[in-house]
C-alpha positions in Angstrom: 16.9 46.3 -27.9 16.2 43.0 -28.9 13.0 40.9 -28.7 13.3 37.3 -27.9 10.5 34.6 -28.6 9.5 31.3 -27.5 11.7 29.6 -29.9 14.3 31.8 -28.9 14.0 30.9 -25.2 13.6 27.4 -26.2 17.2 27.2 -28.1 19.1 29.8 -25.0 17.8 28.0 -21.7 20.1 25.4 -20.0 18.3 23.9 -17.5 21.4 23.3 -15.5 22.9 26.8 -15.5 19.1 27.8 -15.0 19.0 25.7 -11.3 22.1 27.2 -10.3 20.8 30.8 -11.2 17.8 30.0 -9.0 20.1 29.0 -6.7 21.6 31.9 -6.8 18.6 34.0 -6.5 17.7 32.4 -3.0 21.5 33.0 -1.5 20.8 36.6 -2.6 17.5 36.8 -1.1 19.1 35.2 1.9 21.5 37.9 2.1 19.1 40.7 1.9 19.7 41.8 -1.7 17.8 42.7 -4.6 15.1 44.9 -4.7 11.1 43.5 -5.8 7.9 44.8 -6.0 4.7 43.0 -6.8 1.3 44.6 -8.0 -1.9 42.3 -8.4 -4.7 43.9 -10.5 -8.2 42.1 -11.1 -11.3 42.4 -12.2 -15.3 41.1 -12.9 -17.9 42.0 -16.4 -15.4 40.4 -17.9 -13.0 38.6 -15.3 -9.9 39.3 -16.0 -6.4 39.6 -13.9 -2.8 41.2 -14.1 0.3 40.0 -12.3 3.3 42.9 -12.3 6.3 41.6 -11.0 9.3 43.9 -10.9 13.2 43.1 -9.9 16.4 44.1 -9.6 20.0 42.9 -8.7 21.8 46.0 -8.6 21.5 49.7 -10.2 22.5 48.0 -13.7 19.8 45.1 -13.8 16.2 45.8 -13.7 12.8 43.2 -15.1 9.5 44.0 -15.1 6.7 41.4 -16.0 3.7 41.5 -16.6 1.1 38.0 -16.3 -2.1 39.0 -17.9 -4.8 36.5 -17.8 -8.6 37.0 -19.0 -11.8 34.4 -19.9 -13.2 36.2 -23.2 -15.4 33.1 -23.8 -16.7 33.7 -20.5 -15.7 33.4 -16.9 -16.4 29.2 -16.8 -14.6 28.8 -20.2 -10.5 27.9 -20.4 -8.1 30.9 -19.3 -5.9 33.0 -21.7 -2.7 33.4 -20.4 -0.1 35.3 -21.5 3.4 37.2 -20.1 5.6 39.5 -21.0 8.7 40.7 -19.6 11.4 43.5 -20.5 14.6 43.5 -19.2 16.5 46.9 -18.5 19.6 48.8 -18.5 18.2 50.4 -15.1 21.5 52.8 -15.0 20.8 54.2 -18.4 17.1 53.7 -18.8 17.6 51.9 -21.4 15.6 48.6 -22.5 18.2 45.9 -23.5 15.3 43.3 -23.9 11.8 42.5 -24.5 10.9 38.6 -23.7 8.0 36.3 -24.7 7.7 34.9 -21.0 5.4 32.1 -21.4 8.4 29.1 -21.5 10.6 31.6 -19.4 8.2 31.2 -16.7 8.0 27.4 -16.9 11.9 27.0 -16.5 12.0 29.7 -14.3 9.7 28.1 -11.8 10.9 24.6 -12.5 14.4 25.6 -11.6 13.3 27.0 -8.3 11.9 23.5 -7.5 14.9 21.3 -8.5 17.2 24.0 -6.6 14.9 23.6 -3.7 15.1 19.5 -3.9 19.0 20.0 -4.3 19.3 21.7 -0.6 16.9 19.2 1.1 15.6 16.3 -0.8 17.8 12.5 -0.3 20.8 12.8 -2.0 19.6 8.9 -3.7 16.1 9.8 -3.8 14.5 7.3 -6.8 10.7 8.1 -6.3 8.7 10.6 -6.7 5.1 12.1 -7.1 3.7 15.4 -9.2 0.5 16.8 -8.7 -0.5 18.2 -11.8 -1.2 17.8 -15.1 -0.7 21.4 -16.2 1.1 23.6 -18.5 3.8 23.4 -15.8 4.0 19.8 -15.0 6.4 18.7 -18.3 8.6 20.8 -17.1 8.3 20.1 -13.5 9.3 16.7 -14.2 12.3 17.0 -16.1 14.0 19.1 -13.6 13.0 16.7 -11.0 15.4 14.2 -12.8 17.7 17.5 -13.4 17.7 17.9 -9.5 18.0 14.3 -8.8 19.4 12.1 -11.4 18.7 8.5 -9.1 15.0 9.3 -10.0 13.3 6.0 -11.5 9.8 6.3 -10.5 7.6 8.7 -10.7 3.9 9.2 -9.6 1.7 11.7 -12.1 -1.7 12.3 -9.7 -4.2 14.8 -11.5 -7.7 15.7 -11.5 -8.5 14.9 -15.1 -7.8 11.5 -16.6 -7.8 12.8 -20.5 -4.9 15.3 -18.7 -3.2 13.0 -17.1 -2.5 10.7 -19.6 -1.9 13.6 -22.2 1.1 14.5 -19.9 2.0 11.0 -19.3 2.5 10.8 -23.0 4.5 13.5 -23.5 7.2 12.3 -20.9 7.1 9.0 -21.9 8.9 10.5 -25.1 11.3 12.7 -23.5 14.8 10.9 -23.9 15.7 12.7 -19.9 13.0 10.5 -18.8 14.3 7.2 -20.6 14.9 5.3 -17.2 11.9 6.7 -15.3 8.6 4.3 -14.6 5.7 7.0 -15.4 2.7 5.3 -12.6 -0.8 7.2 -12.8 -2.8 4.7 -11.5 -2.0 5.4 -7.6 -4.0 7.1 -5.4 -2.7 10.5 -3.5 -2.0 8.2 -0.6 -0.6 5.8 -2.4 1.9 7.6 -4.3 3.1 10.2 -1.5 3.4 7.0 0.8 6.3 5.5 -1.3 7.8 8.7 -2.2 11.0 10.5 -1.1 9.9 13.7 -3.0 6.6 15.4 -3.6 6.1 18.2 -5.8 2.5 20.0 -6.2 2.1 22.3 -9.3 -2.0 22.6 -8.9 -4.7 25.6 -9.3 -6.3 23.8 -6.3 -8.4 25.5 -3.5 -8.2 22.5 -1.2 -5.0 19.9 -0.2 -4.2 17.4 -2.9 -3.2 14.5 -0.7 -3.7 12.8 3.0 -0.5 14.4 4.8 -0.8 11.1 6.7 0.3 9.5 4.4 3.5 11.1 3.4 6.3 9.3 4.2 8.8 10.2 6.9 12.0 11.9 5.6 10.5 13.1 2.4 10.9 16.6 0.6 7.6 17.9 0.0 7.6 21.3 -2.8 4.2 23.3 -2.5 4.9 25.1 -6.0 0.9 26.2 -5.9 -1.9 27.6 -3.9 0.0 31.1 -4.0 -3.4 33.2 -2.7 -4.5 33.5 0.7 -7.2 31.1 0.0 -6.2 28.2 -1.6 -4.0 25.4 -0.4 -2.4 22.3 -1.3 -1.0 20.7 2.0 -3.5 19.4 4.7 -2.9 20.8 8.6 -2.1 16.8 9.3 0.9 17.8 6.8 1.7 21.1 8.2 1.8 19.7 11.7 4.5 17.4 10.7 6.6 19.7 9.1 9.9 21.8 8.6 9.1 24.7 6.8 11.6 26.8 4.1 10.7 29.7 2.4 12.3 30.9 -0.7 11.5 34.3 0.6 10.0 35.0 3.9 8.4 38.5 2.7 5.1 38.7 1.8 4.5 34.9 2.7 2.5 35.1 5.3 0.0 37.1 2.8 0.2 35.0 -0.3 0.7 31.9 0.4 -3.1 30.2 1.5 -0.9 26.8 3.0 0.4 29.0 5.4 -2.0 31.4 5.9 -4.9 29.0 6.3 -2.6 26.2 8.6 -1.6 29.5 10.9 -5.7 30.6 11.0 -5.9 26.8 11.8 -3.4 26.3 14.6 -1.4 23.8 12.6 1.3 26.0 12.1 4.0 26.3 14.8 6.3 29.3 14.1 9.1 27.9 15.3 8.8 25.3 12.4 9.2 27.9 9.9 13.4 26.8 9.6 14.1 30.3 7.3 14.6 31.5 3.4 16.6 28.5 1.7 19.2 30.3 0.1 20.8 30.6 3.7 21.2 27.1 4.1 24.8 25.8 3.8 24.3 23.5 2.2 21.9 20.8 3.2 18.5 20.8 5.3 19.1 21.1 8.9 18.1 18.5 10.9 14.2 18.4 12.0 12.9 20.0 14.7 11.4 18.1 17.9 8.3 16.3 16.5 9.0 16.8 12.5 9.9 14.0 10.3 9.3 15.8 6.6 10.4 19.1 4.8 8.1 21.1 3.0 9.3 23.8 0.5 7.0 26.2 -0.2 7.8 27.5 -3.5 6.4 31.4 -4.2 9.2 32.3 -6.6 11.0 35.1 -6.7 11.5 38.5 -8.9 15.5 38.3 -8.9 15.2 34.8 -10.5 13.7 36.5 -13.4 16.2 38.9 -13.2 19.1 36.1 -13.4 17.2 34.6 -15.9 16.7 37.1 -17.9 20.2 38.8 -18.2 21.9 35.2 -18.8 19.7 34.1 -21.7 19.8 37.8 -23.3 23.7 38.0 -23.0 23.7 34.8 -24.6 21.5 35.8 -27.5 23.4 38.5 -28.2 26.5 36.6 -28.7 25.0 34.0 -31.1 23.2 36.5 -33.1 19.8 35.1 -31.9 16.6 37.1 -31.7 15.2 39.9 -32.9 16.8 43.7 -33.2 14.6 46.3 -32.6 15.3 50.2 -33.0 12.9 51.6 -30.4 14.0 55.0 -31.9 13.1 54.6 -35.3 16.2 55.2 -36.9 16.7 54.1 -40.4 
């Protein structure tokens, strides 16, 4: 087995062979393959959480992970985060793999977005908005401009100021970005107004922005809100929308923007359009009375999987990480 860190992840993943694996991961899902569980642990006196998340693509390919969050400076102070995941031989019971998950997660959600932009967003598309200033939003935006290279503007919207303009930094000096305007002084209905692609990466409880105010034709990505109480999209939003899943199981119970816009009303079945992977190729064309496309983004076990097995096969054959003899042999 071998044990692969952060740097490791950070010298194996391609972010273009890492879209087309999450690509891949929705066609399967699409197809009815793969095999996932999910188990969701918490806790109070202290507050504390686990996230299992196992997967398989066949007898041969297995991942469990395991996000494990907890507030040991008390429940109001910042979050530690952490996840691990092991990848398995599942033929042989045999661990091939043990993965520092922290940056594997960021790509691997991040590439679920831009593959999600590829099947519906405007081919041109040059403007965009992120909600976000989080541990996920760097990433977030480079895949945007993986997914669409045309991108030249884009809107950062966040909560904190001192966060937004820590992200804003860091972009500004990422060479991918070189061509893009970075704008943070627009308001939510501002920036969604004048942009072709939306993509919300938020802890929020409550919508981010006036769906109002999007603009007709966009490609709206709800990558948050993935508990039955939170949300990120407004019913105005919801109302005018196309909806594609990633997955359609277990959505109706983790994901609050549909949950709460069905308790609502707002949600017209017969706008849900179906799982993404089984598009063709592109979006199909909106239903009476919708004029934008919202992705809602839960992500999905057999991209870890994917994931996983690519970057591990290529460590092994550059020598990279870190050997370790579960069996103590000399």
């Amino acid at each position: 087995m071998i044990v692969l860190s952060e740097a490791d992840i950070r010298a194996l993943v391609d972010p273009a062979e890492a879209v087309a694996l999450a690509a891949e991961a929705f066609r399967l899902t699409a197809a009815g393959h793969g095999e996932a569980l999910r188990g969701d642990l918490r806790a109070d006196d202290p507050r504390r959480g686990c996230l299992l998340l196992t997967g398989s693509a066949g007898p041969q390919t297995l991942t469990i992970k395991s996000n494990v969050h907890a507030y040991p400076d008390g429940p109001d102070a910042p979050r530690h985060w952490a996840s691990l995941l092991t990848l398995w031989d599942w033929s042989r019971a045999e661990p091939r793999a043990l993965i520092s998950a922290g940056l594997f997660n960021e790509h691997r959600t991040a590439a679920g977005f831009a593959a999600g932009i590829d099947r519906l967003a405007a081919p041109a598309a040059a403007t965009a908005t992120l909600f976000g200033a989080g541990r996920s939003a760097p990433l977030t935006a480079l895949y945007l401009k993986i997914a669409r290279p045309s991108l030249t503007r884009l809107h950062l919207v966040g909560r904190s100021p001192q966060r937004l303009a820590a992200l804003a930094a860091t972009l500004a000096g990422e060479p991918a970005l070189a061509d893009v305007e970075l704008v943070t002084d627009a308001t939510p209905a501002e920036a969604v107004a004048a942009s072709e692609i939306v993509v919300t990466v938020t802890t929020s409880e409550e919508p981010v922005f006036p769906g109002k105010a999007v603009r007709p034709g966009a490609c709206i990505v709800l990558g948050g809100a993935n508990h039955p109480g939170a949300r990120e999209a407004d019913d105005d939003l919801i109302r005018r929308a196309d909806i594609y899943l990633d997955a359609r199981k277990d959505a109706f119970a983790k994901a609050g923007d549909l949950v709460r816009a069905q308790a609502s009303g707002a949600l017209d079945p017969a706008r849900i359009r179906g799982e993404i992977g089984a598009l063709p190729e592109r979006a199909l064309p909106f239903s009476p009375g919708a004029d934008v496309m919202v992705f809602k983004s839960m992500g999905l076990p057999l991209q870890d999987v994917l994931l996983a097995d690519a970057l591990v096969t290529k460590a092994l054959a550059r020598g990279l990480g870190t050997p370790v003899d579960l069996q103590g042999a000399p």
